[in-house]
N, CA, C and O atoms as a DFTB+ gen file, in Angstrom:
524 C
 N C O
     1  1       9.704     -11.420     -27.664
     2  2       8.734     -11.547     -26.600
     3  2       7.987     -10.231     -26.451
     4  3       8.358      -9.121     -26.068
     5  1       6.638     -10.775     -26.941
     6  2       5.825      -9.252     -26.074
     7  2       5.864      -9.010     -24.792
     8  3       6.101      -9.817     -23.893
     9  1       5.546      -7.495     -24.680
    10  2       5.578      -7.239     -22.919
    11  2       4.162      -6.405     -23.311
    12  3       3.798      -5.668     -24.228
    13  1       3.586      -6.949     -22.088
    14  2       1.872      -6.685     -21.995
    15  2       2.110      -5.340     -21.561
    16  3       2.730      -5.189     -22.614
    17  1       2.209      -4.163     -20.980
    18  2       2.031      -3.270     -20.201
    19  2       0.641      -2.956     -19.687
    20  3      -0.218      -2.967     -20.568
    21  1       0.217      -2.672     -18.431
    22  2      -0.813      -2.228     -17.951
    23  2      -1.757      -1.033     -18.835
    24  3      -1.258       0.080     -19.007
    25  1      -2.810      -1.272     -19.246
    26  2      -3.625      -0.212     -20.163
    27  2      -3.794       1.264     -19.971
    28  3      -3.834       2.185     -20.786
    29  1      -3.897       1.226     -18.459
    30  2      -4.170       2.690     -17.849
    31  2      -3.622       2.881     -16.996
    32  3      -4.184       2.708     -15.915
    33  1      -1.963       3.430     -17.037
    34  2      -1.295       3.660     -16.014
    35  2      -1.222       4.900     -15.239
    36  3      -1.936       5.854     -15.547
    37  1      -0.297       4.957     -14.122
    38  2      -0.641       6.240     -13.344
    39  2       0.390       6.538     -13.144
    40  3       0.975       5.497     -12.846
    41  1       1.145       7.449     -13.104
    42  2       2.563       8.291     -12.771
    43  2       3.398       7.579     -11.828
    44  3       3.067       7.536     -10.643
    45  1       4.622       6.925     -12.313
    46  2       5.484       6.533     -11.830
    47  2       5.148       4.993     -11.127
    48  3       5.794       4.392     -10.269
    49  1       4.168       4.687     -11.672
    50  2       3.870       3.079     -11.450
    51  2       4.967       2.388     -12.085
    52  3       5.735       2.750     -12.976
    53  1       4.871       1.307     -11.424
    54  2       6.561       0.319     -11.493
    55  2       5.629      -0.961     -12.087
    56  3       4.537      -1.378     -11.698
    57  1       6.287      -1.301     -12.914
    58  2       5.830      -2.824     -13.829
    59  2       7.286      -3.690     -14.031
    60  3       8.340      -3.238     -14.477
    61  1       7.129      -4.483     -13.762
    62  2       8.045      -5.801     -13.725
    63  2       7.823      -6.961     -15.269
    64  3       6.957      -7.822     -15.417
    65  1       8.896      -6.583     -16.194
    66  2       8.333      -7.681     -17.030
    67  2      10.033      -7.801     -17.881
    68  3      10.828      -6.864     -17.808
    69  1      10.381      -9.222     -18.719
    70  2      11.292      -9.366     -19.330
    71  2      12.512      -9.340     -18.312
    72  3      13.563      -9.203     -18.937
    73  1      12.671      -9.414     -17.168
    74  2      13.906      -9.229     -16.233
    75  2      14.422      -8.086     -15.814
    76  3      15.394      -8.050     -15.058
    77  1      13.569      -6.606     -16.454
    78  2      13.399      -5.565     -16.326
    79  2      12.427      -5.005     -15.196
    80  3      11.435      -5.680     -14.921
    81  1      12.641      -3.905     -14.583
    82  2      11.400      -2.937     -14.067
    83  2      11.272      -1.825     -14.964
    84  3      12.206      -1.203     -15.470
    85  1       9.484      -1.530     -15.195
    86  2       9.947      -0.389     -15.569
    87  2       8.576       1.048     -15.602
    88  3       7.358       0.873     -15.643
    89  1       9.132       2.042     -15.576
    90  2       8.187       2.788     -14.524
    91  2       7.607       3.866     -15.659
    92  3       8.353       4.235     -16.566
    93  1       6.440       4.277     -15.574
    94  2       5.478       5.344     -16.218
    95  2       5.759       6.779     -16.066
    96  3       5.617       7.516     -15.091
    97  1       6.090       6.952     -16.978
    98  2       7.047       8.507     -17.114
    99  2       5.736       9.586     -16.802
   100  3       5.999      10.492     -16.011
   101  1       4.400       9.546     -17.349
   102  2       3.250      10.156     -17.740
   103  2       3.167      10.002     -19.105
   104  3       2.058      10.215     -19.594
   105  1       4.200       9.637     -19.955
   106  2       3.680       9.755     -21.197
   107  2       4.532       8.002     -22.093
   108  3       4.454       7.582     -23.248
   109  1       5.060       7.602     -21.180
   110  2       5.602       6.354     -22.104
   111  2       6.503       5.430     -20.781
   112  3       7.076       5.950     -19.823
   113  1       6.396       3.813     -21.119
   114  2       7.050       3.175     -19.902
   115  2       8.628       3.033     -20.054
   116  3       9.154       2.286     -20.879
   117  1       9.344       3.872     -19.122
   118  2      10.819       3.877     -19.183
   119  2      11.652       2.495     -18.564
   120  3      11.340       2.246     -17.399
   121  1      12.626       1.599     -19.154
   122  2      12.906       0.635     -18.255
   123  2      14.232       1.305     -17.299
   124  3      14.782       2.340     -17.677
   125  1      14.595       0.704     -16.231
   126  2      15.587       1.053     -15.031
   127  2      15.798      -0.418     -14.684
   128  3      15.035      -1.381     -14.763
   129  1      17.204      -0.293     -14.229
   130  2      18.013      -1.582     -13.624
   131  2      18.043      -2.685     -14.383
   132  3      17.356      -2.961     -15.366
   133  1      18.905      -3.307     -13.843
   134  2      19.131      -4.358     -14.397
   135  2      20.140      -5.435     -13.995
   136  3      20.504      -6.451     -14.587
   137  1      20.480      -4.918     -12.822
   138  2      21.358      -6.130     -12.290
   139  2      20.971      -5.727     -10.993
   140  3      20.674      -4.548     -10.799
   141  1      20.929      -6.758      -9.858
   142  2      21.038      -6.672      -8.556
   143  2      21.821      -5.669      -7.897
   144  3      23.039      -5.567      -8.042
   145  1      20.960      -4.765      -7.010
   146  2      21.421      -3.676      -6.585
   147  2      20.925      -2.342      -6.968
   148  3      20.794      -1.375      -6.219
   149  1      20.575      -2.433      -8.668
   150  2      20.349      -1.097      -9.389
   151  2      19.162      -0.956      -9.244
   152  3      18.795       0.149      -9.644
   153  1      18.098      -1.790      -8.713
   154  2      17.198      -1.318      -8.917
   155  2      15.917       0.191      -8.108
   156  3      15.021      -0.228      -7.375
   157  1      15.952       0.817      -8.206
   158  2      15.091       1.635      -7.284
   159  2      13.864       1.692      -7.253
   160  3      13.620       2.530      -8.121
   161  1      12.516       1.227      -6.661
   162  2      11.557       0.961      -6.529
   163  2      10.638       2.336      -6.195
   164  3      10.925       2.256      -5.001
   165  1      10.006       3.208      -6.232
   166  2       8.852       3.997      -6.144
   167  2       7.662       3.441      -5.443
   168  3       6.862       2.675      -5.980
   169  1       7.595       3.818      -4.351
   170  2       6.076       2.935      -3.589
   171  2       5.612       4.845      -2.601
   172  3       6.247       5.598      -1.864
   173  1       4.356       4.844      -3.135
   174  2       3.188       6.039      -2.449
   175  2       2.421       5.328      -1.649
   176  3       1.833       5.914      -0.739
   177  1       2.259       3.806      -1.838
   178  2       0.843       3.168      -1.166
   179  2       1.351       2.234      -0.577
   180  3       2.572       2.078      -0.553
   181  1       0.240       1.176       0.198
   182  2       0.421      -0.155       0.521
   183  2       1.152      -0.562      -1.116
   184  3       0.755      -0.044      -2.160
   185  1       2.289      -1.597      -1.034
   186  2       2.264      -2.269      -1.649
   187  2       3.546      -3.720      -1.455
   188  3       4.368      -3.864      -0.549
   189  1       3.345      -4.426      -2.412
   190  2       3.827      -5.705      -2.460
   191  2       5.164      -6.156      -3.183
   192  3       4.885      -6.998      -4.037
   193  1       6.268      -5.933      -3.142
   194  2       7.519      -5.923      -4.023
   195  2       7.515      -7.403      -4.567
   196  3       7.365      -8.537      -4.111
   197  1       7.778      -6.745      -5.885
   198  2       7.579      -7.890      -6.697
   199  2       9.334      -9.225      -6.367
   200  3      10.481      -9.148      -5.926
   201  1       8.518     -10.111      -6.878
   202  2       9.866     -11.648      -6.576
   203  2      11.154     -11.153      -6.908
   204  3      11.393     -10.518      -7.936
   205  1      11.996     -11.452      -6.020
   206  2      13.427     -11.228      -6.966
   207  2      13.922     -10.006      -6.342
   208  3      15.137      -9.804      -6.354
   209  1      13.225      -9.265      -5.863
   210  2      13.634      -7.460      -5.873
   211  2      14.598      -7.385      -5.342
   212  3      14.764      -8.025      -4.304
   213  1      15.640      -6.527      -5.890
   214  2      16.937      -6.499      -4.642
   215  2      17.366      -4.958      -4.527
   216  3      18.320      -4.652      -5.242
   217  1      17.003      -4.294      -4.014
   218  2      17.610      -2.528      -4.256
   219  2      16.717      -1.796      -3.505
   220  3      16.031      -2.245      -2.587
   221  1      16.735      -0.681      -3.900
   222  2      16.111       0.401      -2.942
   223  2      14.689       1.112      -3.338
   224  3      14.179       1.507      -4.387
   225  1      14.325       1.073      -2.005
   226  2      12.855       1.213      -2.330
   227  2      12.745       2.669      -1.415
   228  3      13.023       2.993      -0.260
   229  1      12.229       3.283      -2.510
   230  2      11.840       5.202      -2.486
   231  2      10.668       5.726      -1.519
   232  3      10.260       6.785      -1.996
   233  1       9.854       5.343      -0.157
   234  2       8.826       5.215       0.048
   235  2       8.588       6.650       0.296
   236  3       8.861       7.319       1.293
   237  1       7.967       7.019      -0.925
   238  2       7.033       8.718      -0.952
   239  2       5.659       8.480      -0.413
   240  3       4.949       8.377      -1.413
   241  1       4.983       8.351       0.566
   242  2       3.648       8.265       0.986
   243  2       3.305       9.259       0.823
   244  3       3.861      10.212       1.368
   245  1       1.861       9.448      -0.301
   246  2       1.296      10.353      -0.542
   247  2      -0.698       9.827       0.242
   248  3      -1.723      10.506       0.171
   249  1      -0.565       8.879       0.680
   250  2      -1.640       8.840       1.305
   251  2      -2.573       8.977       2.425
   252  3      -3.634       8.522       2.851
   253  1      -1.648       9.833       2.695
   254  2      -2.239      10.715       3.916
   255  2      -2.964       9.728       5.677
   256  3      -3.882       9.849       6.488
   257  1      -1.832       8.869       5.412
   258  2      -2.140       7.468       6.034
   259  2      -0.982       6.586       6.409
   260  3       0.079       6.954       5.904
   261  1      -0.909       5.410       7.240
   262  2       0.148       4.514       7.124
   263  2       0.107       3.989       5.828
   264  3      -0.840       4.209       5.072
   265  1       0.985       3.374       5.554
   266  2       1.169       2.220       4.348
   267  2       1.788       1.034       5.335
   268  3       2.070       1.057       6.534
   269  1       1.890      -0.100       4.249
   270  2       2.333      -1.293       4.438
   271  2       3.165      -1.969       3.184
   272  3       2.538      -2.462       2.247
   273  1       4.305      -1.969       3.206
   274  2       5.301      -2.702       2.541
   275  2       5.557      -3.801       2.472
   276  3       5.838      -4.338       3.544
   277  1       5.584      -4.590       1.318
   278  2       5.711      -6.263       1.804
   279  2       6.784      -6.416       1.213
   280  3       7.061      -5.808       0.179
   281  1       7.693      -7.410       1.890
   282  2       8.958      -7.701       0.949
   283  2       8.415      -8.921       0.249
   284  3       7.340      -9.456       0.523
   285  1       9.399      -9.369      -0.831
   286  2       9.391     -10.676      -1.625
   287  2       8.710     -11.643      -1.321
   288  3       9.468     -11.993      -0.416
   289  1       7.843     -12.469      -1.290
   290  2       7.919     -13.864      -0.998
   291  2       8.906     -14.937      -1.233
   292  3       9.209     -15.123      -2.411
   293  1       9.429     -15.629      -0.394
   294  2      10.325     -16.781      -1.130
   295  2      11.864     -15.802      -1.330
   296  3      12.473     -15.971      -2.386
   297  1      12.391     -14.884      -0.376
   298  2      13.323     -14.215      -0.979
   299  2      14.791     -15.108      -1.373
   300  3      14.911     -16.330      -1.291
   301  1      15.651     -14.308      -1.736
   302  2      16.910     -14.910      -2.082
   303  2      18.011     -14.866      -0.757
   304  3      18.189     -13.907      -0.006
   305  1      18.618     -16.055      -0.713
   306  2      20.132     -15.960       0.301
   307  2      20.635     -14.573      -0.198
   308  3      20.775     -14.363      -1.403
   309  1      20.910     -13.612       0.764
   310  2      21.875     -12.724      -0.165
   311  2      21.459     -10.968      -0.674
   312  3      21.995      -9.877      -0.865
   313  1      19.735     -11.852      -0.723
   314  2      19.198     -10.811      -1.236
   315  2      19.383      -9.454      -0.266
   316  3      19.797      -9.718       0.863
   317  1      19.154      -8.159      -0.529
   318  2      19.553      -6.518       0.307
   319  2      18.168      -5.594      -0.684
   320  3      18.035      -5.301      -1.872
   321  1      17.267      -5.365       0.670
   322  2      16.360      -4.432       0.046
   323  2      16.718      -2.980       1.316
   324  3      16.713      -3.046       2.545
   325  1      16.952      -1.977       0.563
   326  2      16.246      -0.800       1.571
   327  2      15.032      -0.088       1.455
   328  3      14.421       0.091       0.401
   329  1      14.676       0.346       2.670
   330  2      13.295       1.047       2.282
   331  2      13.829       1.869       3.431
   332  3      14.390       1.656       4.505
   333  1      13.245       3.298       2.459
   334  2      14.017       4.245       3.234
   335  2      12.629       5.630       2.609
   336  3      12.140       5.739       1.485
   337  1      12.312       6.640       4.118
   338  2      11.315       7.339       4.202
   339  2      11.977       8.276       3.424
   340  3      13.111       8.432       3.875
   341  1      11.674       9.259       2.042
   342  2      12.504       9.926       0.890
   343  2      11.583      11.090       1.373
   344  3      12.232      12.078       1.715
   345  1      10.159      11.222       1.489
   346  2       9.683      12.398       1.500
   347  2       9.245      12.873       3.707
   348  3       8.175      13.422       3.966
   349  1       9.819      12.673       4.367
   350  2      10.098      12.654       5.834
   351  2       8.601      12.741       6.375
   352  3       8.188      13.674       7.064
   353  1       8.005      11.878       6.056
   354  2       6.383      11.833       6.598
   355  2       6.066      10.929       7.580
   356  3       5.150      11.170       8.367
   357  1       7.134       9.251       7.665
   358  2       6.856       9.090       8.854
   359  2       6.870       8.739      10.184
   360  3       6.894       7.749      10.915
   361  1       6.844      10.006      10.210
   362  2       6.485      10.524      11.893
   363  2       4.735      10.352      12.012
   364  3       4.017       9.707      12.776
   365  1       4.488      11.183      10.966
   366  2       2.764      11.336      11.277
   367  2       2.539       9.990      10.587
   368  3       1.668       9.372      11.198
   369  1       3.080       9.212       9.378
   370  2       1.957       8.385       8.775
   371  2       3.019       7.282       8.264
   372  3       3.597       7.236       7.178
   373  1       3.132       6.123       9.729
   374  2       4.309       5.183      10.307
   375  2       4.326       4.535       8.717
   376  3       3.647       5.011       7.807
   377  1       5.219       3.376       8.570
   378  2       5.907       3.130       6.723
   379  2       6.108       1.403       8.184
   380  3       6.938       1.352       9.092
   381  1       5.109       0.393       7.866
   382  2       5.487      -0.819       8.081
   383  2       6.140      -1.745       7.078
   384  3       5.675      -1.790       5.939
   385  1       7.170      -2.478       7.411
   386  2       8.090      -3.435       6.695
   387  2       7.057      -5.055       7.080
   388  3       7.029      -5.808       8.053
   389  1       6.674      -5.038       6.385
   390  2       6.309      -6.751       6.150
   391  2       7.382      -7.875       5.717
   392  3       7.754      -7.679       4.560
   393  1       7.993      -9.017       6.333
   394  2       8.271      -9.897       5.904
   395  2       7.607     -10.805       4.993
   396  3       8.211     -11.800       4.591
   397  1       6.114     -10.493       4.536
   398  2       5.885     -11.499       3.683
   399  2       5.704     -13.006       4.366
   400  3       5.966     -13.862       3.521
   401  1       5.423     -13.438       5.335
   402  2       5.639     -14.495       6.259
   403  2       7.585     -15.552       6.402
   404  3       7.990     -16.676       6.699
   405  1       8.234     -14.009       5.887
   406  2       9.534     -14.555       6.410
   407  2       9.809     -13.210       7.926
   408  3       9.427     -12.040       7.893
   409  1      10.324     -13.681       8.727
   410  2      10.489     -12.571      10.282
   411  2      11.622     -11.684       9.536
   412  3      12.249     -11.917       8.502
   413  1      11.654     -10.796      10.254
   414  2      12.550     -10.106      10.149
   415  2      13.218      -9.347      11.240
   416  3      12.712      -8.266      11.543
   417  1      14.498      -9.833      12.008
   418  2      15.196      -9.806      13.198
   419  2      13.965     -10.628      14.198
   420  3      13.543      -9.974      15.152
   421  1      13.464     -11.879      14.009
   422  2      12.279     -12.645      14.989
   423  2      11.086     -11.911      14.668
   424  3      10.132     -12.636      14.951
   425  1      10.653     -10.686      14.158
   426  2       9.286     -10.065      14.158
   427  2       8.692     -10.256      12.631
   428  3       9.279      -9.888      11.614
   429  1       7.733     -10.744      12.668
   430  2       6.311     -10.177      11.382
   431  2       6.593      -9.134      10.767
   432  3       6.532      -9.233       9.541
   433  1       6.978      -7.839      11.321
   434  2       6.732      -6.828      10.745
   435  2       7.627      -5.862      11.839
   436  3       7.698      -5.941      13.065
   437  1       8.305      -4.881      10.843
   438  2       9.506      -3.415      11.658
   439  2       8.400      -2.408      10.801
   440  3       7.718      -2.547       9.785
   441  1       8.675      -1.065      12.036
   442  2       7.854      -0.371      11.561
   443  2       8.606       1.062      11.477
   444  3       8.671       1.627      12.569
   445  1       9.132       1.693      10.488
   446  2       9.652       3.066      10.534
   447  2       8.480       4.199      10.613
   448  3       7.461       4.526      10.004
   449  1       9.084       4.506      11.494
   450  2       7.799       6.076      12.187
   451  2       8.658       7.397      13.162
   452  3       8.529       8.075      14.182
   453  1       9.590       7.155      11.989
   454  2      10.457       8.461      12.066
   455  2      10.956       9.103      10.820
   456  3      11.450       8.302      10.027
   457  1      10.951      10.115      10.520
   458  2      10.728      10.979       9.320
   459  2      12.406      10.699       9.011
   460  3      13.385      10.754       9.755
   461  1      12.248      10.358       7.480
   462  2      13.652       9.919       6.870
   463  2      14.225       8.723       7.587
   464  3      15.453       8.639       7.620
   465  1      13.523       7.814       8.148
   466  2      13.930       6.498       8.601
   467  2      14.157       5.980       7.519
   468  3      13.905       6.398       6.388
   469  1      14.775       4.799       7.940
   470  2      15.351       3.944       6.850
   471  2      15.561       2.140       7.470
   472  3      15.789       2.211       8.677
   473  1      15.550       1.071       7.130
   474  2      15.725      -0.493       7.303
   475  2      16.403      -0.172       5.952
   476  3      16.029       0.482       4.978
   477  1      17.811      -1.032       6.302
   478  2      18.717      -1.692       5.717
   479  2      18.970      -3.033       6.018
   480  3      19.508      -3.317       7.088
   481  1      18.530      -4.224       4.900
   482  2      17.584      -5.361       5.347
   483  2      18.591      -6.470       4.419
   484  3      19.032      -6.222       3.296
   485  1      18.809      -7.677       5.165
   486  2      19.920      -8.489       4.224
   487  2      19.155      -9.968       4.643
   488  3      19.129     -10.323       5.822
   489  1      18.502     -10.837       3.497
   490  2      18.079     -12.158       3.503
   491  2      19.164     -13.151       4.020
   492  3      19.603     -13.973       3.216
   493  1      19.508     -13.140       4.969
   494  2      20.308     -14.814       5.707
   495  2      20.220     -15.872       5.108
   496  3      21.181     -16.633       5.216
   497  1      19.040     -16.304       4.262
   498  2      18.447     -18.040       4.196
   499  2      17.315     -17.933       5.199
   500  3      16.210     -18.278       4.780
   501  1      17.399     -17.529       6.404
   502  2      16.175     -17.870       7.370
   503  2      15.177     -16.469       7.714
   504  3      13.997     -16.210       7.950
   505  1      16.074     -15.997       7.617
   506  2      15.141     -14.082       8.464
   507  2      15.960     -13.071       7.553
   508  3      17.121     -13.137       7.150
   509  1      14.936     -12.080       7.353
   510  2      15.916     -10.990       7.066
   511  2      16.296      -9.989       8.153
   512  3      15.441      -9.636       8.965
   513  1      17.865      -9.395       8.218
   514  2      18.534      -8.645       9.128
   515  2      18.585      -7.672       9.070
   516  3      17.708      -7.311       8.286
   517  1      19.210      -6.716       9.504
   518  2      19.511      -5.031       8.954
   519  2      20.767      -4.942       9.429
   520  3      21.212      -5.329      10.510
   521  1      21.286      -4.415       8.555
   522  2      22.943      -4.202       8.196
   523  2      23.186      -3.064       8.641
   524  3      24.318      -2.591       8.543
């Protein structure tokens, strides 16, 4: 099976392909994880976690701004994502958790806006929780 990779990538971009993630070194795409749990995710911007994701997500905001995080669509019974503030920014530039139109503890959206915050987040079947 070929794997397409993106043409013009950018430092530490995360690509999802073959049951693998796998992230842009600057000079070649390295794969990481591989079973539920291992995976560690890299997010600087708004972005959208790809299907399936189950592990920890690195949120370095380098955009001088809020971001917005979306979890999975359609997640798994079972499934455990963290997203946790790695570079302590926000305080000034808040890190929102999107459910993706699943709630999470009854809300749309949790919002960490405390430097080195962290959601520790577990799919029920109906909502996701924090553990």
């Amino acid at each position: 099976m070929a794997i397409n990779f993106p043409d013009a990538p950018v430092l530490d971009q995360v690509f999802a392909a073959a049951g693998k993630q796998w992230s842009w070194d600057g000079g070649r795409w390295v794969a990481f994880g591989g079973t539920a749990g291992e995976y560690v995710f890299l997010v600087n911007d708004t972005t959208t976690l790809p299907a399936g994701f189950d592990g920890f997500v690195r949120a370095e905001n380098t955009t001088g701004g809020a971001i917005t995080i979306t979890l999975p669509a359609n997640p798994n019974p079972s499934q455990n994502i963290i997203v946790k503030d790695t570079v302590g920014n926000a305080t000034s530039y808040p890190i929102t958790v999107s459910g993706g139109g699943v709630n999470i503890e009854g809300q749309a959206n949790l919002v960490i806006m405390y430097n080195y915050g962290w959601l520790d987040l577990f799919f029920t079947g109906t909502q996701w929780v924090q553990q």
